[in-house]
N, C-alpha and C positions, 0 to 999 in steps of 0.2 A: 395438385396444390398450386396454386397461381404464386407468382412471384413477390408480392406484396405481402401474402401469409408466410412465408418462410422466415423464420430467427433470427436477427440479426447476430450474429455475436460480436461484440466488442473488445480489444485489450491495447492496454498500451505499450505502443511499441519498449524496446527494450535500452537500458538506458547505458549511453558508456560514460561516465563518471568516474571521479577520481573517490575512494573510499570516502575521505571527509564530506564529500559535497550529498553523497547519495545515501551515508547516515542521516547527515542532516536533515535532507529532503524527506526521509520517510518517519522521523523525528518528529520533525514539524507537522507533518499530516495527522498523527497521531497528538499531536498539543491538545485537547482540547476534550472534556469527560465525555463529552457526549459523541468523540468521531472512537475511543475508546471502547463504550459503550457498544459503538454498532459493530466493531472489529469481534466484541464478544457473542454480539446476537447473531453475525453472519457465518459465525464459526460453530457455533454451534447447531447451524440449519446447514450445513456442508452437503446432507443429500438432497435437498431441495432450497432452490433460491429464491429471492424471496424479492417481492416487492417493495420502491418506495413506501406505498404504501401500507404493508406489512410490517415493515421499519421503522415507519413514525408511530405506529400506534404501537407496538412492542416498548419504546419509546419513550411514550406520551408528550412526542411533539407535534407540529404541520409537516405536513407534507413539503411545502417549500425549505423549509427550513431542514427537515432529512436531503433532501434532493441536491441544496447546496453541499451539505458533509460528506454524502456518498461521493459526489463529483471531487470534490478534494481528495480525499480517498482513492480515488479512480485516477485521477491525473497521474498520482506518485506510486501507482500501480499494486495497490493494497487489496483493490476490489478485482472482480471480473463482473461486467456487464453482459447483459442478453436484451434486445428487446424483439418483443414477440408483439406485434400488434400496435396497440396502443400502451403496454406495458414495459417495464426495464424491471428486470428483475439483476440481481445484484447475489453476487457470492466471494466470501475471501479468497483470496489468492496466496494459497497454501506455499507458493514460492517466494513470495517476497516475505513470507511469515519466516522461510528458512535462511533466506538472503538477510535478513534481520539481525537474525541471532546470529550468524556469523560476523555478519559485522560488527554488532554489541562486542564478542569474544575477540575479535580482533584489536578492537578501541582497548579493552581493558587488558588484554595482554600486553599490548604497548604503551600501552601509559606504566605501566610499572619496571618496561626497561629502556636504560640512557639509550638518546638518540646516537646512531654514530655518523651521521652528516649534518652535526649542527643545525638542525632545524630546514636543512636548505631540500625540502622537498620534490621540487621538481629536477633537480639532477642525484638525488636518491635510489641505489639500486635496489632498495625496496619498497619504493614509492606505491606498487601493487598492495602491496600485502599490509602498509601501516595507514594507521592512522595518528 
């Protein structure tokens, strides 16, 4: 197999953030019905990945217009990328699906008890673990 036909695989590096910032970031990836949407079509094609293309017509949008949502998706590490050729085929990434929900559980556990250093965050010895 020549070197040009081999897979690329893509992912994005992994991020160190403070809880609040990388809620947020994967929050906002998710803003929007339609990046939503493909979070539900790509999860449930888990054993095979699937195409831009496959994506917008699933969809019923362009292709440019899927390509820009995957890629936001993809930056905040929602997706995993492959391209194979001429193609990118695109699958959820089952860990920041679980990174998710822990950090949802974490936001709402501490939202419901008093802070004990006054809101003062960055010299907080549980600045890990709250949001």
């Amino acid at each position: 197999m020549s070197r040009a036909a081999l897979p690329r695989v893509s992912s994005m590096p992994s991020r160190s953030r403070g809880l609040v910032e990388r809620t947020c970031e994967l929050q906002a990836a998710l803003g929007l019905p339609a990046r939503m949407k493909m979070v539900k079509v790509l999860g449930s094609h888990q054993e095979a990945p699937l195409s831009v293309t496959e994506v917008a017509q699933a969809l019923r949008m362009s292709q440019p217009t899927a390509t820009k949502h995957l890629n936001i998706l993809y930056r905040a590490g929602w997706v995993h990328r492959e391209t194979v050729g001429a193609r990118v085929h695109y699958t959820l990434n089952l860990d920041t699906v679980a990174e998710y929900r822990r950090l949802l559980d974490l936001a709402f556990a501490h939202a419901l008890t008093p802070c004990v250093n006054s809101f003062e965050c960055t010299t907080c010895p549980f600045e890990a673990t709250c949001i």
